[in-house]
Z-matrix of the N, CA and C atoms (Angstrom, degrees):
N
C 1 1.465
C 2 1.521 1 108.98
N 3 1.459 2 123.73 1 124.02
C 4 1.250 3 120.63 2 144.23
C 5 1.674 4 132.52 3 -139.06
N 6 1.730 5 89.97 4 169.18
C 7 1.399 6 87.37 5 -153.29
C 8 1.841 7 101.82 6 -130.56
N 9 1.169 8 99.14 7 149.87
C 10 1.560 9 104.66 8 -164.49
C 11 1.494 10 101.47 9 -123.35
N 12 1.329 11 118.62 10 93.42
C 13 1.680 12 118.44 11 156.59
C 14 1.560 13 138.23 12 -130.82
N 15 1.363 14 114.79 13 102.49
C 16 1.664 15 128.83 14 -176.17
C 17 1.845 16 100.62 15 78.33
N 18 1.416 17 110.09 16 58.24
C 19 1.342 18 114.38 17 171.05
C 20 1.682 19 111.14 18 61.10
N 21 1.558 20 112.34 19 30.90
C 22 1.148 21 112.09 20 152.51
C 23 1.356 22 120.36 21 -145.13
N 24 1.726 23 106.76 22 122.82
C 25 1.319 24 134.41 23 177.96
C 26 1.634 25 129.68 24 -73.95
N 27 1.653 26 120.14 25 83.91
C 28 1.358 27 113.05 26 -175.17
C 29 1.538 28 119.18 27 -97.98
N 30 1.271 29 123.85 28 123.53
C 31 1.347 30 120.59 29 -178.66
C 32 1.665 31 125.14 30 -110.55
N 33 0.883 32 142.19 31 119.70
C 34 0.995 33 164.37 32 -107.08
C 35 1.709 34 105.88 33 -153.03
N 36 1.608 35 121.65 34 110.69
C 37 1.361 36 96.65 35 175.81
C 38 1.945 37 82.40 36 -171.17
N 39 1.504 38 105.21 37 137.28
C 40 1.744 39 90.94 38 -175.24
C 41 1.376 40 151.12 39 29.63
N 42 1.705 41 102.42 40 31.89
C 43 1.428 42 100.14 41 167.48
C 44 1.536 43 80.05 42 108.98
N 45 1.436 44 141.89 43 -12.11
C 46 1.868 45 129.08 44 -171.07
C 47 1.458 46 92.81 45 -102.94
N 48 1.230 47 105.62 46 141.20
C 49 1.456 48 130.59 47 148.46
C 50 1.217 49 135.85 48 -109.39
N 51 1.524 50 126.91 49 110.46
C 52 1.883 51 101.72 50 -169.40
C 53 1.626 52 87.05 51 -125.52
N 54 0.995 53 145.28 52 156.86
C 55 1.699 54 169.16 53 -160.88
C 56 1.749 55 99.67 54 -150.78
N 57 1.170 56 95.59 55 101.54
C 58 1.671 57 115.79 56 155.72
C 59 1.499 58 117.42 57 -100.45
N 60 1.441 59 117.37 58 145.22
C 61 0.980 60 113.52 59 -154.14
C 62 1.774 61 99.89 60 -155.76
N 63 1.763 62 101.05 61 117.46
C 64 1.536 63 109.56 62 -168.19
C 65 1.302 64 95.20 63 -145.45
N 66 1.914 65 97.30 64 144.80
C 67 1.361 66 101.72 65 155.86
C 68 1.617 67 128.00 66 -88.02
N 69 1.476 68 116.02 67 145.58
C 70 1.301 69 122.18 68 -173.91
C 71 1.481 70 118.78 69 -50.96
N 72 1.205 71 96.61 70 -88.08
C 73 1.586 72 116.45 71 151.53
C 74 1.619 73 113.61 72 -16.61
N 75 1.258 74 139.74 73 -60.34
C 76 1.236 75 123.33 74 177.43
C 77 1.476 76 116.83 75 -73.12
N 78 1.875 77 110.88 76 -46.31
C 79 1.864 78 102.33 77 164.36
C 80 1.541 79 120.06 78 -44.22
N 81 1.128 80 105.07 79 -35.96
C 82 1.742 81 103.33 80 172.79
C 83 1.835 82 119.24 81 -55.14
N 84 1.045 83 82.58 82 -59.07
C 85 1.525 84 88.59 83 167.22
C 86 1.984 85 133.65 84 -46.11
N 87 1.587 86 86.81 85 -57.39
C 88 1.743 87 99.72 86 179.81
C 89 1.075 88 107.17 87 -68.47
N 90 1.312 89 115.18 88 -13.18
C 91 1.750 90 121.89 89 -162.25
C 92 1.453 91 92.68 90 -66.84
N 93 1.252 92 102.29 91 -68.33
C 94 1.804 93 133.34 92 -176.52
C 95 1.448 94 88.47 93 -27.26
N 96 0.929 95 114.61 94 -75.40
C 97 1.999 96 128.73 95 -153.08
C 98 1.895 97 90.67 96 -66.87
N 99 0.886 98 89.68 97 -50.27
C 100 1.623 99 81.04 98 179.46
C 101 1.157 100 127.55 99 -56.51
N 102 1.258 101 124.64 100 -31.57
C 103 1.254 102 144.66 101 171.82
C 104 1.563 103 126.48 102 -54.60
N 105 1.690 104 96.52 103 -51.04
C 106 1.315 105 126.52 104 -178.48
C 107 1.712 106 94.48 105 -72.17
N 108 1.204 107 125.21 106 -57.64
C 109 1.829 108 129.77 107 -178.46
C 110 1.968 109 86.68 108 -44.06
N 111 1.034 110 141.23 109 -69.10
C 112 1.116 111 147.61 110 -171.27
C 113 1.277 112 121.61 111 -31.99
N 114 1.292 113 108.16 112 -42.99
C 115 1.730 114 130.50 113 -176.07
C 116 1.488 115 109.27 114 -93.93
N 117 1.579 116 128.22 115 -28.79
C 118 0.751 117 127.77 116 148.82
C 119 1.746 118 149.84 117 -87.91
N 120 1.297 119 104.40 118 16.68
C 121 1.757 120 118.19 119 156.87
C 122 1.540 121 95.00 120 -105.11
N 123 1.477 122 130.68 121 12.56
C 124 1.151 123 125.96 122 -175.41
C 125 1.881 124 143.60 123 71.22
N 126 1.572 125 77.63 124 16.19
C 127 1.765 126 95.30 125 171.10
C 128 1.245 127 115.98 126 -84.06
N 129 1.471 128 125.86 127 176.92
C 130 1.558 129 118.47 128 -174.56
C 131 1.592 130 99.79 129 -121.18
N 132 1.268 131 112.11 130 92.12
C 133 1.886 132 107.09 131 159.67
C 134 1.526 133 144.83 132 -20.35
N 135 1.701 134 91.24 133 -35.27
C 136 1.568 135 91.60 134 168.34
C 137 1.084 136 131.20 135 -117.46
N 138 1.573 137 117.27 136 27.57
C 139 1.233 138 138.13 137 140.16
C 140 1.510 139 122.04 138 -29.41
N 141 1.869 140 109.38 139 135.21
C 142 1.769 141 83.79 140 178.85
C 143 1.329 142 122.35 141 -50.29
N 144 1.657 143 117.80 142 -43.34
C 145 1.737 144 109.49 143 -157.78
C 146 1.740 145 115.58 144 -83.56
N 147 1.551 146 96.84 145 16.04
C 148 1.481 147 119.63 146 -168.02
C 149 1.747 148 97.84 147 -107.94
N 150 1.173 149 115.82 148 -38.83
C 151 1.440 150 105.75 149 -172.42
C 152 1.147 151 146.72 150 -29.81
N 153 1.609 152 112.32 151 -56.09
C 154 1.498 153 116.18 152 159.90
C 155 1.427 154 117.34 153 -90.56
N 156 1.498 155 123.75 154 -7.66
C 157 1.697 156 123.16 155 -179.23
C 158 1.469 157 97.31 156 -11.00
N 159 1.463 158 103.49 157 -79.51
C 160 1.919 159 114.83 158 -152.17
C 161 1.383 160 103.34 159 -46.77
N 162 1.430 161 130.97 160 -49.40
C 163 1.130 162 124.35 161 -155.08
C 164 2.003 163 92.08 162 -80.73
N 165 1.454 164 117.45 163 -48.78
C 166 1.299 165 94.46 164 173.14
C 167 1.141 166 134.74 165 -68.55
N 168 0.990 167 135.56 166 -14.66
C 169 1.586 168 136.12 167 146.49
C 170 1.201 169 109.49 168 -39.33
N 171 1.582 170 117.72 169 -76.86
C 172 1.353 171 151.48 170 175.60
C 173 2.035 172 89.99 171 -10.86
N 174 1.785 173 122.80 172 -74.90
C 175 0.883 174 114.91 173 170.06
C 176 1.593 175 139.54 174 -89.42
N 177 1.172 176 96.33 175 8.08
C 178 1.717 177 109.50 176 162.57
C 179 1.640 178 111.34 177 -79.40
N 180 0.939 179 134.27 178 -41.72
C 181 1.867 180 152.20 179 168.06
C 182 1.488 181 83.84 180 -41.11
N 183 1.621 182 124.92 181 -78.77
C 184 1.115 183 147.32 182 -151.22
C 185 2.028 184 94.60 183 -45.55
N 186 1.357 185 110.23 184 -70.43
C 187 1.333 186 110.92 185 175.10
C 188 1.814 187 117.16 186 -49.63
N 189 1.098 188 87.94 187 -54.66
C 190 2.022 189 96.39 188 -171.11
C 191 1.717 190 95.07 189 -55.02
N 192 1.450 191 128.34 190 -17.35
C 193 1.039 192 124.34 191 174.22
C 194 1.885 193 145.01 192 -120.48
N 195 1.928 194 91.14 193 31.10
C 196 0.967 195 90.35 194 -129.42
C 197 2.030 196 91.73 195 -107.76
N 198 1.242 197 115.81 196 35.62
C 199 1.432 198 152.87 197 158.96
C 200 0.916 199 115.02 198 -59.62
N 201 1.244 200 123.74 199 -30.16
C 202 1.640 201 137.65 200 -152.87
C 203 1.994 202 86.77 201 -97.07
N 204 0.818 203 127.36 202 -38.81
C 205 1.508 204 140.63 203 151.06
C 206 1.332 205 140.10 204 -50.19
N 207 1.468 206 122.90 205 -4.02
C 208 1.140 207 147.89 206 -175.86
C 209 1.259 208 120.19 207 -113.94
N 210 0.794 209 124.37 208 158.53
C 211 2.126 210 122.80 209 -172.46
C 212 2.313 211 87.32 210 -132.58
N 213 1.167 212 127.87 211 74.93
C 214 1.253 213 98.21 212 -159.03
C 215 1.585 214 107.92 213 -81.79
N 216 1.148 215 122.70 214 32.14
C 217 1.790 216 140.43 215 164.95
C 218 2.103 217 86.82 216 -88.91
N 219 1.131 218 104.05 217 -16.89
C 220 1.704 219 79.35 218 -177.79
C 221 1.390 220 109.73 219 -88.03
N 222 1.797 221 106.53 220 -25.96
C 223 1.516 222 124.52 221 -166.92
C 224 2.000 223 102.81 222 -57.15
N 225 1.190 224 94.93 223 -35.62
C 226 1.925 225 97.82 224 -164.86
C 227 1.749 226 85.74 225 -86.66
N 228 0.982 227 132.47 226 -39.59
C 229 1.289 228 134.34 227 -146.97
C 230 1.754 229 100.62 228 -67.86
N 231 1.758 230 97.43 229 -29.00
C 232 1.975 231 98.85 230 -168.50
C 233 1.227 232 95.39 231 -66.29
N 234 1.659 233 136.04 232 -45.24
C 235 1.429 234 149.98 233 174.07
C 236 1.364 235 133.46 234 -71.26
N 237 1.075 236 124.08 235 27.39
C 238 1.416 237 137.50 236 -166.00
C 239 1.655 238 117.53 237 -88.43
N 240 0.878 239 132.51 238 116.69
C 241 1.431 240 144.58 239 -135.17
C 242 1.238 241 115.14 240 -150.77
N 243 1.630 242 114.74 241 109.35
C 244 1.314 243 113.45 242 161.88
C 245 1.489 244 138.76 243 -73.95
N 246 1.378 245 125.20 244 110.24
C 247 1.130 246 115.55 245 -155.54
C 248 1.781 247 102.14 246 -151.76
N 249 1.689 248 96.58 247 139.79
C 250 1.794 249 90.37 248 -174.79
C 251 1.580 250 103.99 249 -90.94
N 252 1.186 251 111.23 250 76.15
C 253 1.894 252 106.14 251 -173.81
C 254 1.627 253 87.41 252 -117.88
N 255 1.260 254 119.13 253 133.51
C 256 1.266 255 129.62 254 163.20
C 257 1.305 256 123.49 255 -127.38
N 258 1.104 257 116.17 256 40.03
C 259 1.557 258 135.02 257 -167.37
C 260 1.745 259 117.84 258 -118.68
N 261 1.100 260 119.65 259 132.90
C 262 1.773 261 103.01 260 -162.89
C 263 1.691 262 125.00 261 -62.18
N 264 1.385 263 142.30 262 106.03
C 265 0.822 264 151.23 263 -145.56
C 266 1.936 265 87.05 264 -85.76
N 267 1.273 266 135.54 265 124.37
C 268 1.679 267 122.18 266 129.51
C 269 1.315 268 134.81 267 -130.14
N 270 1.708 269 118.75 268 174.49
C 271 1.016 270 101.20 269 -165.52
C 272 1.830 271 77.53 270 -147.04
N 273 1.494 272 87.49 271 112.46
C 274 1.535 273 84.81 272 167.76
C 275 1.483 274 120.12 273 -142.57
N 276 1.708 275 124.03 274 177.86
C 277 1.265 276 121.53 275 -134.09
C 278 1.090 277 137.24 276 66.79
N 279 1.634 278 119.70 277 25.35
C 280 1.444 279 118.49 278 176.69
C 281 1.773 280 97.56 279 -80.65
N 282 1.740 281 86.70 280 139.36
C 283 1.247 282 95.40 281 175.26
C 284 1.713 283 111.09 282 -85.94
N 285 0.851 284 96.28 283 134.34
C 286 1.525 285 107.74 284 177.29
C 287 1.850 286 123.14 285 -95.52
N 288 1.384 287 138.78 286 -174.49
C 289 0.998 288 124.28 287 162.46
C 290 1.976 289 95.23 288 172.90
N 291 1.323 290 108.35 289 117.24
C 292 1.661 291 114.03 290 -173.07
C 293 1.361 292 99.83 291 -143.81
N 294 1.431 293 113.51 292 169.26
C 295 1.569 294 154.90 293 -170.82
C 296 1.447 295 103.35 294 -99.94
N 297 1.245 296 125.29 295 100.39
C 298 1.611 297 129.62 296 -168.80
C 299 1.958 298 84.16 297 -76.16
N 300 1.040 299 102.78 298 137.63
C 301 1.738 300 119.29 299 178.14
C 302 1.356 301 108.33 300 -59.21
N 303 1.342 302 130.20 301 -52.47
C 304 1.452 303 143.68 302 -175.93
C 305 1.372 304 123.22 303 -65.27
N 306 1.255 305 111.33 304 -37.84
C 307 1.670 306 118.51 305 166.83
C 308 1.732 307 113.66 306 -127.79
N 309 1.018 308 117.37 307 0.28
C 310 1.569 309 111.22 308 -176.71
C 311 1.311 310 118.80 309 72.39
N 312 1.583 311 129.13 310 16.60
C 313 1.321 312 119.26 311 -130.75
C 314 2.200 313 71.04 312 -124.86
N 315 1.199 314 86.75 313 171.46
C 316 2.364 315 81.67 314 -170.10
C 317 1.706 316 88.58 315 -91.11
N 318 1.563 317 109.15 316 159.68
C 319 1.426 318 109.40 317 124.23
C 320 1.379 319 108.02 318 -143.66
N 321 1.639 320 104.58 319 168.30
C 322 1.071 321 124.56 320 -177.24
C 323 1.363 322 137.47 321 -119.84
N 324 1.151 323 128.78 322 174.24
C 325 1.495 324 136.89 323 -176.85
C 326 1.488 325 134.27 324 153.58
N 327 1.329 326 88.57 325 -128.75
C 328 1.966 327 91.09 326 -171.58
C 329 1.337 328 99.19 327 -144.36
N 330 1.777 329 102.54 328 137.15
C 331 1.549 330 108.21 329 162.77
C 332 1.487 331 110.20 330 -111.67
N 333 0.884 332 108.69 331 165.08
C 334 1.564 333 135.95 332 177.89
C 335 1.846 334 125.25 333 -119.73
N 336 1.090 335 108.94 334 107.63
C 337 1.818 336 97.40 335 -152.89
C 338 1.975 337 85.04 336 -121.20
N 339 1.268 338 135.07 337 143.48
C 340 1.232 339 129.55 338 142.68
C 341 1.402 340 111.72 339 -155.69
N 342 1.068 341 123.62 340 135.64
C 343 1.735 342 149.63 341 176.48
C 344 1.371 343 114.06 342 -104.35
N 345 1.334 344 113.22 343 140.06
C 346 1.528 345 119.36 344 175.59
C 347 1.786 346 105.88 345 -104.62
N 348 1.011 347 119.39 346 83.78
C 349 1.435 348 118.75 347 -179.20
C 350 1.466 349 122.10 348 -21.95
N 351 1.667 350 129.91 349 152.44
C 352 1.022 351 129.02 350 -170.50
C 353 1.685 352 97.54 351 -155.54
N 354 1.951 353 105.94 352 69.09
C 355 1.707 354 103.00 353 -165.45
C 356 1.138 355 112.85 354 110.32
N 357 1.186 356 112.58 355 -65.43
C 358 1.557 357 126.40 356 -150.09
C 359 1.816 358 113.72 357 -140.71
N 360 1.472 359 87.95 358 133.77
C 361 1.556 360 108.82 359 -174.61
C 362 1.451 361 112.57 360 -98.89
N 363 1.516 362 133.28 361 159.33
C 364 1.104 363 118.81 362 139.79
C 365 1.322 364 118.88 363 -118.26
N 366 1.304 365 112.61 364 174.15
C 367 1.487 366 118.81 365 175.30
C 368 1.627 367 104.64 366 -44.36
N 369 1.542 368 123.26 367 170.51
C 370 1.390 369 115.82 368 -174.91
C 371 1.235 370 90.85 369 -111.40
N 372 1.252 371 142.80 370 -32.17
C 373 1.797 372 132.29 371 169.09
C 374 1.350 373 111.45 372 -53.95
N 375 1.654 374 129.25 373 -32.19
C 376 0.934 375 139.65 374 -175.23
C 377 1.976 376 114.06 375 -55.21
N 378 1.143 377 108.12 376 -14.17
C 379 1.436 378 116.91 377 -161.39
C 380 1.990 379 110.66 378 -122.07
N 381 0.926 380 91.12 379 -20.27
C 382 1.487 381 111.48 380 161.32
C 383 2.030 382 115.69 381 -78.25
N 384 1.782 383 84.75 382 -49.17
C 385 1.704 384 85.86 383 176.75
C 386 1.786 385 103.31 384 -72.11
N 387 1.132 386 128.04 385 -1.07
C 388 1.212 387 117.88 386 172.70
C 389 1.322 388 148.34 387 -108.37
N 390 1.874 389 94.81 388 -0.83
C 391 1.253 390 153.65 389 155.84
C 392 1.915 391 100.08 390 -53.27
N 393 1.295 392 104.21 391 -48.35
C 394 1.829 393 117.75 392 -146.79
C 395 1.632 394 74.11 393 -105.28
N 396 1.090 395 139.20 394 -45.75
C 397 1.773 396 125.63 395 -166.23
C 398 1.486 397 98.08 396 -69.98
N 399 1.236 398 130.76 397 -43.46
C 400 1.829 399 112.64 398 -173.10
C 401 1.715 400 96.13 399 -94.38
N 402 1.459 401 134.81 400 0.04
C 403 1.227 402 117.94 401 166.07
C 404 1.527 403 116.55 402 -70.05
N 405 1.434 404 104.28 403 -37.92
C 406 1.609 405 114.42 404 -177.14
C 407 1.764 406 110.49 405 -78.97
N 408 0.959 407 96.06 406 50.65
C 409 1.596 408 116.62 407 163.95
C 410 1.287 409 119.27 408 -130.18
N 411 1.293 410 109.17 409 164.67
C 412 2.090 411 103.31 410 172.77
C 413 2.014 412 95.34 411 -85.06
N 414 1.124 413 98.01 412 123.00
C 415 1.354 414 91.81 413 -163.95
C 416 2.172 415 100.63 414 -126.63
N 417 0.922 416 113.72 415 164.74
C 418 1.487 417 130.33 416 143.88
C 419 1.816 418 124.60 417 -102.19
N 420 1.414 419 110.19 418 134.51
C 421 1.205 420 99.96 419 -156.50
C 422 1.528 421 125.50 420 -64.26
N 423 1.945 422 97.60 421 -25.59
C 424 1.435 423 106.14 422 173.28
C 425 1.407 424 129.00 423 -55.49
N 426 1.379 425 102.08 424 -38.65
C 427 1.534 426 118.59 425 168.20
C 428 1.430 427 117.85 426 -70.87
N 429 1.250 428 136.52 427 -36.18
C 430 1.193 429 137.26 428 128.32
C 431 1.444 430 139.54 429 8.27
N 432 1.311 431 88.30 430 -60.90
C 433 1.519 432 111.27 431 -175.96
C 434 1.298 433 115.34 432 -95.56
N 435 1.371 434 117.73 433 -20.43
C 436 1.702 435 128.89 434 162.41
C 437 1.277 436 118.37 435 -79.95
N 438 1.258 437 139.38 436 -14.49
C 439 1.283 438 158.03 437 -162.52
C 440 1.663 439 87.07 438 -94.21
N 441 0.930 440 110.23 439 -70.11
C 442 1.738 441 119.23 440 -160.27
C 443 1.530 442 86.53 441 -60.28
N 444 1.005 443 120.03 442 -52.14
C 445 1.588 444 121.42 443 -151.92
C 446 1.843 445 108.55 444 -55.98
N 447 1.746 446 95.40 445 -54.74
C 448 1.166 447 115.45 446 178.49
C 449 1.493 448 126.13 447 -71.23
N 450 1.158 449 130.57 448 -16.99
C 451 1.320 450 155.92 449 113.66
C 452 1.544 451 112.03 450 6.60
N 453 1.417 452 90.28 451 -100.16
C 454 1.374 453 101.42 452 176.96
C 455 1.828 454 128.44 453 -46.86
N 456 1.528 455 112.10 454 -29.33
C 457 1.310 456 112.99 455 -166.11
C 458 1.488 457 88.95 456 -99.90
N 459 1.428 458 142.36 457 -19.70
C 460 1.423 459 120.01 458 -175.43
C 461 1.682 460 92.90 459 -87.13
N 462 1.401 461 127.89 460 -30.33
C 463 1.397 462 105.95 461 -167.39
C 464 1.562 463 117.90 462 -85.72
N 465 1.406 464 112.86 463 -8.83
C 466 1.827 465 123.16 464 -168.45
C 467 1.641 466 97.06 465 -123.34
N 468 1.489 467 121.29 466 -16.62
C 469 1.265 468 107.10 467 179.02
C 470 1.915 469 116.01 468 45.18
N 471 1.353 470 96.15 469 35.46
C 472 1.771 471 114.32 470 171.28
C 473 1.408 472 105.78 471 -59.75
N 474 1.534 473 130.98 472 156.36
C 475 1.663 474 136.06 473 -173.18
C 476 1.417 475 78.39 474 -91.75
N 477 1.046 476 160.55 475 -14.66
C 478 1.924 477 124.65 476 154.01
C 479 1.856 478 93.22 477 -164.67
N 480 1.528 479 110.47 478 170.47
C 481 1.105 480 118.23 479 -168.15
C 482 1.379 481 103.34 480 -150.80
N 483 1.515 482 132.91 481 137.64
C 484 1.519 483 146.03 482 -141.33
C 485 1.716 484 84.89 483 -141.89
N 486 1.733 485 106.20 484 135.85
C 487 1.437 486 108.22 485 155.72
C 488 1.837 487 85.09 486 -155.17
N 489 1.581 488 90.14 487 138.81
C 490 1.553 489 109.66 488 161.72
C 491 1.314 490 96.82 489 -121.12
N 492 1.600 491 120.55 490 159.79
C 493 1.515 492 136.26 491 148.55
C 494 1.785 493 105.90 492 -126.41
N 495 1.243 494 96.33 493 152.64
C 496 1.205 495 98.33 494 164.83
C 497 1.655 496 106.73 495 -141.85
N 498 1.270 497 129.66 496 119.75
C 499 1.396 498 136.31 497 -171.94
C 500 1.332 499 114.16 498 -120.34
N 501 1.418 500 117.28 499 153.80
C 502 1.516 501 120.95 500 150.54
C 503 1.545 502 102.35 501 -103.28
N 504 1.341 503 117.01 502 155.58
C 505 1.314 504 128.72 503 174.13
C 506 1.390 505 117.99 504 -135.05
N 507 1.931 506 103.95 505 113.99
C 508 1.508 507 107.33 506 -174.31
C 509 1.411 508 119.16 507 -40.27
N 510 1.718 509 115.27 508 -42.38
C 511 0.896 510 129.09 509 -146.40
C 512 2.170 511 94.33 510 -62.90
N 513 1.313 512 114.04 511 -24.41
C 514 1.743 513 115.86 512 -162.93
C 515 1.494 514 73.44 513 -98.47
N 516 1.578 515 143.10 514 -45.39
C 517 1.120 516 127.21 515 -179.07
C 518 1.386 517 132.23 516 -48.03
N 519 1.036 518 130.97 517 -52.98
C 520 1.864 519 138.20 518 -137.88
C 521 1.366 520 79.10 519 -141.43
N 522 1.266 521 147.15 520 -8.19
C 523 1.630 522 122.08 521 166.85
C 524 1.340 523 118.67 522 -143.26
N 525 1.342 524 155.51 523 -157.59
C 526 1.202 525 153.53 524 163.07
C 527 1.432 526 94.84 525 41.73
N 528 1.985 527 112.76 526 -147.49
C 529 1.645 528 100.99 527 -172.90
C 530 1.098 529 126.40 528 -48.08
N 531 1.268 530 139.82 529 8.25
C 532 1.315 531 136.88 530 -158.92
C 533 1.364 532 127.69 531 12.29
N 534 1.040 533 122.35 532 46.91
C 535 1.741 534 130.32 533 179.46
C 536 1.502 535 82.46 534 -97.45
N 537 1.810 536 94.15 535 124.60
C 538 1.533 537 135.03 536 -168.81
C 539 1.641 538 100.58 537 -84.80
N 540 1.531 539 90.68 538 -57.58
C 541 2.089 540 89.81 539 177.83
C 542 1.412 541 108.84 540 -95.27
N 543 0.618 542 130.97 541 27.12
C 544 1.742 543 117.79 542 157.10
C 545 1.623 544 101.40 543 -71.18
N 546 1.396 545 97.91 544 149.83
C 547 1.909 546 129.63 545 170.01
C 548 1.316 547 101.53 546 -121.45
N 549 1.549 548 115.71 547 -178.34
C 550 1.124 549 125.25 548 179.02
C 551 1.560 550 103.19 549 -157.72
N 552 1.136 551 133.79 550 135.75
C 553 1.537 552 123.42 551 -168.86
C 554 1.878 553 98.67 552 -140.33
N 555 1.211 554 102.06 553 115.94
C 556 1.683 555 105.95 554 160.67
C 557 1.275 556 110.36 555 -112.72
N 558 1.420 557 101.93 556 177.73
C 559 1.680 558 114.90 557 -161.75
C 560 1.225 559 97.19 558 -150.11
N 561 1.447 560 123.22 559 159.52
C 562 1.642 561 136.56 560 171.08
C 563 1.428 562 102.71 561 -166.15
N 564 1.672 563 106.70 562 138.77
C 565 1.610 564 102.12 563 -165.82
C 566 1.937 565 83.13 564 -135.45
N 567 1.133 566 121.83 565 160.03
C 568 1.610 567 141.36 566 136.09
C 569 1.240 568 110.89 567 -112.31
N 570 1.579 569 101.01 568 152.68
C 571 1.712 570 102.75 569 150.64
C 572 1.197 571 116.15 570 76.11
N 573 1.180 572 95.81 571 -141.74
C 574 2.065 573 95.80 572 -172.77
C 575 1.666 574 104.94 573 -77.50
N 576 1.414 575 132.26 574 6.94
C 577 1.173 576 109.74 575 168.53
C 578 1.405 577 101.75 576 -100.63
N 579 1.484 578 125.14 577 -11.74
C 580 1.384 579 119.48 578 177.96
C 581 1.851 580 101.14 579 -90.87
N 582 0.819 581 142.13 580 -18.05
C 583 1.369 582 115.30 581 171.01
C 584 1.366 583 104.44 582 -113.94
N 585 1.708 584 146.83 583 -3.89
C 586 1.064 585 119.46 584 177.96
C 587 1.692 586 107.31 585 -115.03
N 588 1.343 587 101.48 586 92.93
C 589 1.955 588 109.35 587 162.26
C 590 1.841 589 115.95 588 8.38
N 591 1.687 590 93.24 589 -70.51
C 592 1.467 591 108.97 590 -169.14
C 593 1.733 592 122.92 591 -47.47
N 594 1.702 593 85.12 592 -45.23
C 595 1.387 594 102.70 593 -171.82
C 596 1.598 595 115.13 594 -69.34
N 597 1.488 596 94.72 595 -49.56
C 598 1.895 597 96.50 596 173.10
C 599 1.646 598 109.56 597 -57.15
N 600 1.352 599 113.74 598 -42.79
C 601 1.570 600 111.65 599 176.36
C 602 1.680 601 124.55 600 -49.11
N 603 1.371 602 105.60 601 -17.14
C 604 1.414 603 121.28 602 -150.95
C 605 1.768 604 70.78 603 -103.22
N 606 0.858 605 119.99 604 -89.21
C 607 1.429 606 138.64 605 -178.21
C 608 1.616 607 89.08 606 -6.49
N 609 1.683 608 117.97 607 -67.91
C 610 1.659 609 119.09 608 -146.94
C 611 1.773 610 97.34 609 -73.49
N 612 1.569 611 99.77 610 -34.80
C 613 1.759 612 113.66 611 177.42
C 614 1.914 613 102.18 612 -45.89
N 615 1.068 614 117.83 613 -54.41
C 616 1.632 615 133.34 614 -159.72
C 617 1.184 616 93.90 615 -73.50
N 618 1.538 617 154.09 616 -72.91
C 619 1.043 618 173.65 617 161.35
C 620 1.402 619 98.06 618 -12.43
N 621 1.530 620 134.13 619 -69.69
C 622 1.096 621 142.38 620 -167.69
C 623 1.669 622 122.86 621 -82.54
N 624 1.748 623 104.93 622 -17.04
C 625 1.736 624 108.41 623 -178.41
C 626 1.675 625 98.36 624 -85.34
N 627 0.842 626 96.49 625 162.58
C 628 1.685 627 107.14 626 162.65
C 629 1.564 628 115.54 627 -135.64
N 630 1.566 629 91.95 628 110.33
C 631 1.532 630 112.88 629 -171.16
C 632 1.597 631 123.79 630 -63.34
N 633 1.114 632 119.90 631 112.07
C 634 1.606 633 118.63 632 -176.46
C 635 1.463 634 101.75 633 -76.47
C-alpha cells in the first residue's frame, strides 16, 4: 500500500515502513531543469519512459541531498551520556554513499569513526547517523572525513577522535581514467590518536581485524 499526502510518500508492504519526504515547491522547480537537461543531450521528455524522469530525479536529488538539513552537532547532542568509560569506543564499516562536488557523480564505501570518551558517551547509532548527515551533501572525500572528525570532538569534547574512509568513486570509475578498482582512503585524527603512535596503531589494528 501506498499513500501520497502534501509531499509525503508512505509505503507500507509486510511489516516495512519507509517515509520519504520532499518539498513541493522545490520538486517543481528541479523538475523544470531536469526536464530541460533532457531535451538538451537530445532525448524527448514526453516520451512514455520519460514522463515522470524530472519529477523523479527532481525528488531523488532532494534525498541524496538532504544533509544540507541537518545540524549533525544536534544528532550526538539527543544522546549525550554521562559515563566514566575511558576506553576507545569504535564503530566501523559504516556504509557510506555521497555526491562527489565536481561531477555530481556518487562514491562509495566505508567509514571508520572511534572516540576515546572524556565524561560523556554517545549513543553508537548516533555516530553513524552523522556519518550519513555530511555524506548527503555534494561533498569531497577529504572534507568528508574532517567534518565527521570535527564533529564529534567539538560536541563530546572526547581526549582524541579517529576517522578513516575508504571509497570508490564513480566519477575515476565510469568516466575520465576509468580505473574500475581503484579506492581512495583518508584519515583525520585529534588528541590522543594524534600524538600517541600506540593508540592510533591500536585504532588501525581494530578497524582492519575481524573479530570472531
Amino acid at each position: 500500500m501506498e499513500i501520497i499526502n502534501n509531499g509525503v510518500k508512505t509505503s507500507d508492504n509486510c511489516g516495512y515502513s519507509r517515509v520519504d519526504k520532499w518539498d513541493d515547491e522545490k520538486t517543481a522547480k528541479l523538475a523544470e531543469h531536469y526536464k530541460s537537461i533532457l531535451e538538451i543531450i537530445g532525448e524527448d521528455p514526453t516520451r512514455e519512459g520519460l514522463l515522470d524522469t524530472p519529477v523523479r530525479v527532481a525528488k531523488a536529488v532532494q534525498f541524496l541531498t538532504n544533509g544540507y538539513n541537518i545540524d549533525p552537532r544536534d544528532i550526538l547532542r539527543t544522546a549525550l551520556f554521562k559515563e566514566d568509560y575511558k576506553q576507545m569506543v569504535i564503530v566501523k564499516d559504516i556504509e557510506l554513499y555521497s555526491l562527489c562536488e565536481h561531477h555530481m557523480i556518487p562514491f562509495y564505501g566505508k567509514a571508520h569513526v572511534a572516540y576515546i570518551p572524556n565524561e560523556h558517551i554517545t549513543g553508537l547509532s548516533k555516530i553513524a547517523r552523522v556519518v550519513e548527515a555530511y555524506a548527503r551533501r555534494l561533498q569531497v572525500q577529504e572534507r568528508l572525513t574532517m567534518q565527521i572528525r570535527d564533529c564529534i570532538q567539538e560536541t563530546l569534547n572526547p581526549m582524541g577522535v579517529a576517522v578513516v574512509i575508504e571509497a570508490s568513486h564513480m566519477c575515476m570509475q565510469m568516466r575520465g581514467v576509468q580505473k574500475q578498482n581503484s579506492s581512495t582512503t583518508t584519515s583525520a585524527f585529534t588528541g590522543a590518536f594524534l600524538r600517541d603512535t600506540k593508540t592510533r596503531e591500536e585504532f588501525i589494528h581494530l578497524i582492519n581485524s575481524k573479530l570472531s
